[in-house]
C-alpha positions as CSV (number, residue, x, y, z in Angstrom):
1,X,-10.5,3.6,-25.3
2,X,-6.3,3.0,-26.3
3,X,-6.6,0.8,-29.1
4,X,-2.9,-0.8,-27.8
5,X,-4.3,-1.3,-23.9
6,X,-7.3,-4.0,-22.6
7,X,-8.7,-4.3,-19.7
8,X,-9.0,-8.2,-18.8
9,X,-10.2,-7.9,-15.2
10,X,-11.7,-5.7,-12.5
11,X,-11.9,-6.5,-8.5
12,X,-13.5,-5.1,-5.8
13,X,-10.6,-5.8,-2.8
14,X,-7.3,-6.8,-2.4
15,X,-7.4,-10.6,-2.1
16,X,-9.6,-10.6,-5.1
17,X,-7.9,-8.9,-7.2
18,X,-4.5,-11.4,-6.2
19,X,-6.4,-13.9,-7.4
20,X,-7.2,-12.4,-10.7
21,X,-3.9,-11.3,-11.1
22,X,-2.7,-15.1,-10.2
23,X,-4.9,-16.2,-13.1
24,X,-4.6,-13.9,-16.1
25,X,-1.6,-12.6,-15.6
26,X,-1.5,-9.1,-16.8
27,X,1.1,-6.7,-17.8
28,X,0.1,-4.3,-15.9
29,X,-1.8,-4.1,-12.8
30,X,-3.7,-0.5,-11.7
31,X,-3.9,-1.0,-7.8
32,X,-5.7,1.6,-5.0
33,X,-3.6,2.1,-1.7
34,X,-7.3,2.3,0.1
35,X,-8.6,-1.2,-0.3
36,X,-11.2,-2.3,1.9
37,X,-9.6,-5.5,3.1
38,X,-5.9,-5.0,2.4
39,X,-3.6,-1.8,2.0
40,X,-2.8,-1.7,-1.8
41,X,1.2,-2.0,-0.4
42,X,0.4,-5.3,1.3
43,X,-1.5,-6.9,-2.3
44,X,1.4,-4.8,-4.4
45,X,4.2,-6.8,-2.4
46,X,2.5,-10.2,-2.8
47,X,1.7,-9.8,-5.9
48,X,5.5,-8.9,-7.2
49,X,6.3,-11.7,-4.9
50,X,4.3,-14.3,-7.0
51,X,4.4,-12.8,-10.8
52,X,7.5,-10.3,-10.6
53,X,7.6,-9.2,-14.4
54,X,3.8,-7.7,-13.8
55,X,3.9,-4.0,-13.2
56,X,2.1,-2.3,-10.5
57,X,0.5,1.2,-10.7
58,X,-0.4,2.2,-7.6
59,X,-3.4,4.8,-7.6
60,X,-3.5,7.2,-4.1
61,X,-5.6,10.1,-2.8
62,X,-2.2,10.8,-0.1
63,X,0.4,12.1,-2.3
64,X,3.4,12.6,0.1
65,X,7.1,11.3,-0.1
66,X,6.4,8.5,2.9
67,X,3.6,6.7,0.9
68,X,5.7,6.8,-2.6
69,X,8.7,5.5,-1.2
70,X,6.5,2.3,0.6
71,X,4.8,2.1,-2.9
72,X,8.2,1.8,-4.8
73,X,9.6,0.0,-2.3
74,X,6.8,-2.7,-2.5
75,X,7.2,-3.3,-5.5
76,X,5.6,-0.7,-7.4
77,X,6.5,0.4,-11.0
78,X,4.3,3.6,-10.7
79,X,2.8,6.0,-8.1
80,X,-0.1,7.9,-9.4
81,X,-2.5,10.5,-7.9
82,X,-5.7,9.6,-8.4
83,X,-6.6,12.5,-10.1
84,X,-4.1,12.0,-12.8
85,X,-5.5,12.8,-16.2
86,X,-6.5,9.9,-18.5
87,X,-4.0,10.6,-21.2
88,X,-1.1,10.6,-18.9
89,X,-2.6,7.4,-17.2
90,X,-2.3,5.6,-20.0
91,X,1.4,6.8,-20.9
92,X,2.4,5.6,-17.7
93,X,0.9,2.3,-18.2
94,X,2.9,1.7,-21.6
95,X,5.8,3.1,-19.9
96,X,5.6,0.2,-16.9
97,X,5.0,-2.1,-19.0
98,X,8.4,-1.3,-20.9
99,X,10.0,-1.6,-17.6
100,X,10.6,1.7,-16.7
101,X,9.9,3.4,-13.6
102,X,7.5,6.4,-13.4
103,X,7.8,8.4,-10.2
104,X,6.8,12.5,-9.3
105,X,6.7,12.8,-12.9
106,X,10.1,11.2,-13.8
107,X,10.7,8.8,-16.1
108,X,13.5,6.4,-14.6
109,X,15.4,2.8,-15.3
110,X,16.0,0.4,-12.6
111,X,19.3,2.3,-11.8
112,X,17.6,5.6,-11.4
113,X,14.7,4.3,-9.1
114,X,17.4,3.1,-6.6
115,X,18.7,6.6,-6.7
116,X,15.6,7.7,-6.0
117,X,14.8,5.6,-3.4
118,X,18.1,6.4,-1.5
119,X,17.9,10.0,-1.9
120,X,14.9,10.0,-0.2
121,X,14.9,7.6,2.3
122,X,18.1,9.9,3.2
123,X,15.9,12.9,3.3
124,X,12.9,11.1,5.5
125,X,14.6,9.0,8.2
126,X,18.1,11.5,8.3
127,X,21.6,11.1,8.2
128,X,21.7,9.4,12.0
129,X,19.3,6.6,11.6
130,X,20.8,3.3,12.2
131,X,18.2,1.2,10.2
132,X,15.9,2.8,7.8
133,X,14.6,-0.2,6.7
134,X,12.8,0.1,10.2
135,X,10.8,2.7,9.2
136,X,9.4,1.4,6.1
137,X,7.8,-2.2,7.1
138,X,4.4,-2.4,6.0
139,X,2.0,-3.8,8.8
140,X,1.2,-7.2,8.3
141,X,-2.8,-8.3,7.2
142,X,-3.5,-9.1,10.7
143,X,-1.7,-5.8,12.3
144,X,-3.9,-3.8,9.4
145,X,-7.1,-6.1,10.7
146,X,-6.2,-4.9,13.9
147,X,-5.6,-1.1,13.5
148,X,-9.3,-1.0,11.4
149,X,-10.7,-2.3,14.6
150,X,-9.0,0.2,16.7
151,X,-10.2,3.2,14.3
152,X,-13.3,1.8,14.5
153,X,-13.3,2.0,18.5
154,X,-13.3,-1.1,19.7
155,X,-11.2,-1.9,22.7
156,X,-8.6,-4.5,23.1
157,X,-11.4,-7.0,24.5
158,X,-13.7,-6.5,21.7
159,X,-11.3,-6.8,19.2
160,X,-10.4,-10.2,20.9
161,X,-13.0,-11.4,20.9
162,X,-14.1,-10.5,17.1
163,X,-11.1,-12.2,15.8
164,X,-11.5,-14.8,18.0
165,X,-7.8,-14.8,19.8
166,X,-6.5,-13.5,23.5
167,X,-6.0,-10.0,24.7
168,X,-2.3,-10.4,24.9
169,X,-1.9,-11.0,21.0
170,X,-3.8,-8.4,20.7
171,X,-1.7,-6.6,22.7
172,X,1.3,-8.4,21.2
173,X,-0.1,-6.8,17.7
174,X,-0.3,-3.3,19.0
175,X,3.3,-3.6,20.6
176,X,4.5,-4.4,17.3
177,X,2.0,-1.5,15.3
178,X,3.2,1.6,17.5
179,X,6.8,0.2,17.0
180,X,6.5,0.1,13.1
181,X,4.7,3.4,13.0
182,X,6.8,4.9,15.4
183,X,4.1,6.4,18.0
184,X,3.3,6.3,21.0
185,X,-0.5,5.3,21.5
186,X,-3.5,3.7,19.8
187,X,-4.7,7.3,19.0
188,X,-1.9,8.5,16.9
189,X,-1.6,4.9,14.9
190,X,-4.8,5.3,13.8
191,X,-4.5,8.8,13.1
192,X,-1.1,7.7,11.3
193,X,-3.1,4.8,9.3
194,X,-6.1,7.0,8.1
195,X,-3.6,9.7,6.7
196,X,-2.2,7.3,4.6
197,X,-4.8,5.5,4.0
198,X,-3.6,2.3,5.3
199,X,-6.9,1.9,6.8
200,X,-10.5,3.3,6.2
201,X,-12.8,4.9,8.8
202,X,-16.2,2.8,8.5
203,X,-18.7,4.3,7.3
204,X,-22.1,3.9,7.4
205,X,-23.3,0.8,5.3
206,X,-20.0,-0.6,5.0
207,X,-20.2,-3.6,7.3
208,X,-23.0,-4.5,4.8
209,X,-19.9,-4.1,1.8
């Protein structure tokens, strides 16, 4: 409805919309953290990756200071609510695509957004961590493939034998996830990963989707 702002293409998932992206290239890309095949942090990353002059607004029902700072940090040029009103949506979106950052309600340059970013990785990880960058890896397609299965119940044989590959690298992979998350069990990553809405809880119909 903004005469100055088109929509040229629409997705249902992460790898989908990649491949939209890959051939229109837009100016701005509106992406969901909870996507049903990817985490919107993972398809934000590749996407800045492959086309870095498009701008990402990343759209979230979990509004804390964790999941804006792996949006920004992913490449994001916005990190939205998903309740945000359509007015201020669209500001935002002329605003990215001018290059500027848009974050808690600030308006910010590329100098500012590092700011940002180092102010509160300070205020996350503390004074007396030795590598922040630690705590902010996004789990990898197959670790996120992983932890769905795990929220979804299935043990370390079943999920084996679903993604057809041995019960050590599937151990391997949950090594590597409760590092990365920094817990201490299956329980609390997928706890972890449904709060942030890395992952989704299935629901009924959705192996159907």
């Amino acid at each position: 409805m903004e005469e100055d702002i088109i929509v040229v293409g629409y997705a249902d998932n992460g790898q989908d919309g990649i491949g939209i992206v890959r051939r229109l290239n837009p100016d701005v890309v509106l992406l969901d953290v909870n996507l049903p095949d990817q985490n919107g942090h993972q398809v934000a990353r590749q996407i800045k990756s492959e086309l870095p002059e498009v701008a990402v607004v990343m759209l979230t029902a979990y509004h804390d200071v964790e999941q804006s700072l792996y949006a920004m940090r992913a490449g994001a040029s916005a990190y939205c609510a998903k309740d945000i009103r359509a007015e201020e949506l669209a500001e935002i979106i002329r605003d990215v695509a001018s290059r500027l950052y848009v974050i808690e309600g600030e308006r910010l340059d590329h100098d500012g957004l590092q700011n940002w970013i180092n102010n509160k990785l300070g205020d996350v990880t503390g004074p007396y961590t030795e590598d922040p960058e630690k705590h902010f890896i996004p789990l990898s397609p197959r670790e996120t493939e992983i932890l769905r299965s795990v929220t979804g119940g299935m043990s370390n044989k079943e999920i084996a034998t679903d993604l057809g590959i041995s019960q050590q690298t599937v151990k391997n992979h949950m090594t590597s996830i409760l590092r990365k998350l920094n817990v201490d069990d299956r329980t609390q990553a997928a706890i972890t990963a449904i709060r942030h809405g890395w992952v989704r809880l299935q629901q009924n119909g959705d192996e159907d989707k």
